[in-house]
N, C-alpha and C positions, 0 to 999 in steps of 0.2 A: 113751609118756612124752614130756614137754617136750624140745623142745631144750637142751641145755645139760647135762643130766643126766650126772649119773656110774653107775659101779658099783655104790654101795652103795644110790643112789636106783631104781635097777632091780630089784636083791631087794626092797628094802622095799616096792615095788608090788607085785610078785607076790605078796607072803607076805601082804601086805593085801588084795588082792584073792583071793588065794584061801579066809583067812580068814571072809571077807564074804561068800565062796560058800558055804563049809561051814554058815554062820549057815542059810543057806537064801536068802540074798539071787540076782536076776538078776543073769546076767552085765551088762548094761550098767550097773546099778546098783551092782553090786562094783567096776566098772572107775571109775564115778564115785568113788567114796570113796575107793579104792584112789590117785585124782588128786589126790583135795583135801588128802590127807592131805598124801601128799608134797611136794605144794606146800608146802603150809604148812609142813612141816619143813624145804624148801631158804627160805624166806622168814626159817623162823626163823633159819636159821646162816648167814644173808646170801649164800648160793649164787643169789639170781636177783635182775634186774633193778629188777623194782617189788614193793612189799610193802606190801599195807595196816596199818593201823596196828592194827588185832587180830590180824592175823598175825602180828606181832614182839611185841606188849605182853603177848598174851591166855596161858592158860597153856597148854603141849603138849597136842597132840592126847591123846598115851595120856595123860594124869596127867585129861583131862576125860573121856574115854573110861572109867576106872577107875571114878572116882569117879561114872559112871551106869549102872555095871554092874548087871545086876539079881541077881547073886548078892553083892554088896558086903553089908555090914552094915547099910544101913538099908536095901536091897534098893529098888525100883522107886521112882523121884521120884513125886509126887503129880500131874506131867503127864504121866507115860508111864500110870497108874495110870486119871486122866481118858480120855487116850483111846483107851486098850483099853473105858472104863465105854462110852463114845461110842461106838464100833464094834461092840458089844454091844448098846446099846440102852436103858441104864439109864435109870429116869427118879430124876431130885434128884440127878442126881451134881455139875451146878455146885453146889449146896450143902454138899458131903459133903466131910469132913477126911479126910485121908489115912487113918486107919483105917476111917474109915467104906468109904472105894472101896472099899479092900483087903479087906473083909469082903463087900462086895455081889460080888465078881468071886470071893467064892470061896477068897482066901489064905491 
């Protein structure tokens, strides 16, 4: 954790990071996220020194976290959608509408 950090900023690292692991994320890659988060959270409630201007303006981490959930109600954005197509191997998927991926990958 950063210097300066509190109590409440030490659970919400672990609980994020362990989160991230359960996802199936590596540990260095949970501990990443697990940092940016709460950065951005002490950035947001003006707990640290410098704070770029999407870290104060942009909206909280969980409310954009929510709204990219892929069990949410419109379920997978059209670029998480692209690059599973991508990793897969589809061909025409830069042409293909959001239904269309979601129908070639199988949804």
């Amino acid at each position: 954790m950063p210097r300066g950090s509190n109590a409440k900023r030490e659970r919400q690292y672990e609980h994020i990071k362990d989160s991230a692991k359960e996802r199936g994320e590596s540990d260095e890659r949970a501990k990443e996220i697990a940092a940016r988060t709460v950065n951005k959270e002490r950035a947001r409630a003006g707990e640290s020194r410098i704070a770029s201007r999407t870290s104060t303006q942009d909206m909280s981490s969980y409310r954009r976290g929510g709204q990219r959930s892929h069990s949410g109600s419109a379920g997978p954005t059209k670029d998480q959608l692209y690059n599973e197509a991508r990793q897969r191997g589809i061909k025409g998927r830069s042409t293909m509408t959001k239904a269309q991926l979601s129908r070639a990958l199988g949804r």
